[in-house]
N, C-alpha and C positions, 0 to 999 in steps of 0.2 A: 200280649202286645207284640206284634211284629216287628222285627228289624229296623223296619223302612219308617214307620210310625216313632218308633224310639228315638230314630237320627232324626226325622224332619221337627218333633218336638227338642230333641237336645238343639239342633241349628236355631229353631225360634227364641229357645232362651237364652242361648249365646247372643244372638242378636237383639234380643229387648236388651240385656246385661250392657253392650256395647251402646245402645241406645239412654241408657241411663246413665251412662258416662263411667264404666264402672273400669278400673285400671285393669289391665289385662294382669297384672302382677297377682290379684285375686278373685280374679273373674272365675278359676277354675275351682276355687274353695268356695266359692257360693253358690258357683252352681251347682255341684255336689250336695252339695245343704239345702237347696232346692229339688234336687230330684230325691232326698230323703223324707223330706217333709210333704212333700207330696205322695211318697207310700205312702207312709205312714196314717197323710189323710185323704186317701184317695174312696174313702165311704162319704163325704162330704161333697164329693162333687153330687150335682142334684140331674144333672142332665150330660152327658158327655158329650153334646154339641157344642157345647161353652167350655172344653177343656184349655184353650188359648185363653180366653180370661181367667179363668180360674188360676191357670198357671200363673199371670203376666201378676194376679195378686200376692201368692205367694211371692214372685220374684221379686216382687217391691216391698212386701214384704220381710225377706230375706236379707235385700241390700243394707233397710233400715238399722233391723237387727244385729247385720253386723259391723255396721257404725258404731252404732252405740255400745256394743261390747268393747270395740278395740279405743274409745274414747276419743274417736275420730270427730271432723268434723262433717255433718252427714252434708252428701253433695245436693247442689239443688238437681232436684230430677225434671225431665222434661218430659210432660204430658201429654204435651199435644201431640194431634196426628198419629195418635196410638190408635191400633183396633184394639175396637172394643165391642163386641156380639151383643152385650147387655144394653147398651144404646144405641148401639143400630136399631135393634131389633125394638126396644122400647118407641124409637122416632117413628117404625112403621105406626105401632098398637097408635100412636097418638094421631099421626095420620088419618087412621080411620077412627079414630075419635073425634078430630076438625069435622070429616064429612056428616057426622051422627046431630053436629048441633042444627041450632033452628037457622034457617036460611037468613039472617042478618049477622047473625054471628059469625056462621059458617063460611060465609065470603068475605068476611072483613079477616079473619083469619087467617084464610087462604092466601089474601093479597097483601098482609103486613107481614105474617108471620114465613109461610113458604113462599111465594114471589119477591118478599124483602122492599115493598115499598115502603115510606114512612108514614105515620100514619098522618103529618099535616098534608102530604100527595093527595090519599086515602079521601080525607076529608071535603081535598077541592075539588077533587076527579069528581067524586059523587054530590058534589053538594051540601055535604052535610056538614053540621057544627062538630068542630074539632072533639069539644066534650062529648057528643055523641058517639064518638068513634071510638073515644080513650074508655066510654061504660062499657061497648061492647066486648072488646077485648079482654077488660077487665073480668066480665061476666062468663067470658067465653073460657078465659084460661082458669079460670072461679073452678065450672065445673070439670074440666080435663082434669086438676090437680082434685079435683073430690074425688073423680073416678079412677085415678091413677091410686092415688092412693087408699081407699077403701076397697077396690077388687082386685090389685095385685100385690104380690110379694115381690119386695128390691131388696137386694143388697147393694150398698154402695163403696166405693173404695174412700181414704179420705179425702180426695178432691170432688167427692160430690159425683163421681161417675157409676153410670148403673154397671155392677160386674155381672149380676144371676136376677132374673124378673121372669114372673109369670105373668103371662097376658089376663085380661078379666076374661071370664065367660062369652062366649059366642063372637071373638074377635080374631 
């Protein structure tokens, strides 16, 4: 690993660390313990284009760890508005999984789910009975979650975020 790679990774975990609210008094002992465990498991990364999340797990995993050894109270951490490569990259695959449904689906989707209307808008814009709209979706997100989950591999952190996903076959 080069110099330059070593610093812009140590600067991101210094900065997630600060982002998690982590005292400066031991920010420099976890993240040590962080870049240890990260040798150490650096055969488990699966793809090296996801080494920021991969990392961003361990460091969350790290801070936990060492809460609970020092008998700490563990801080709340804050999630949001983290990158995260595994859900980006997951939101494209689904993406074009909206386009792949059947054209009723496909466009009630589009305009509730990515446009963000509601779906009583949905319902009067088109005319259609509200229950009509709420099967759709139902049916639409039915099969995304069939095919998310029978042709790719997630891991997720435990707030439910994708850290490492492989896309299905021909997507």
């Amino acid at each position: 690993m080069t110099n330059e790679i070593q610093i812009a990774l140590y600067d991101h975990i210094t900065f997630y660390l600060q982002k998690l609210k982590v005292e400066e008094s031991i920010l420099k002992d976890i993240r040590q313990d962080i870049f240890l465990k990260a040798h150490d498991s650096i055969d488990t990364l699966k793809d090296h284009n996801k080494i920021i999340s991969w990392l961003q797990v361990i460091t969350y995993n790290a801070v936990i760890d060492h809460f609970r050894k020092t008998n700490r109270a563990t801080p709340v951490i804050d999630t949001e508005n983290t990158l995260n490569e595994g859900n980006e990259s997951l939101i494209k695959c689904i993406s074009l999984l909206i386009k792949s449904l059947p054209d009723e689906q496909k466009h009630v989707m589009e305009a509730i789910e990515v446009t963000g209307i509601s779906q009583v808008q949905y319902a009067e814009q088109y005319n259609l009975p509200l229950s009509t709209v709420k099967s759709r979706i139902q049916r639409a997100r039915k099969k995304i979650k069939e095919t998310v989950m029978s042709s790719c591999y997630l891991r997720m952190d435990k707030f439910g975020n994708v850290t490492d996903y492989n896309p299905p076959k021909g997507i």
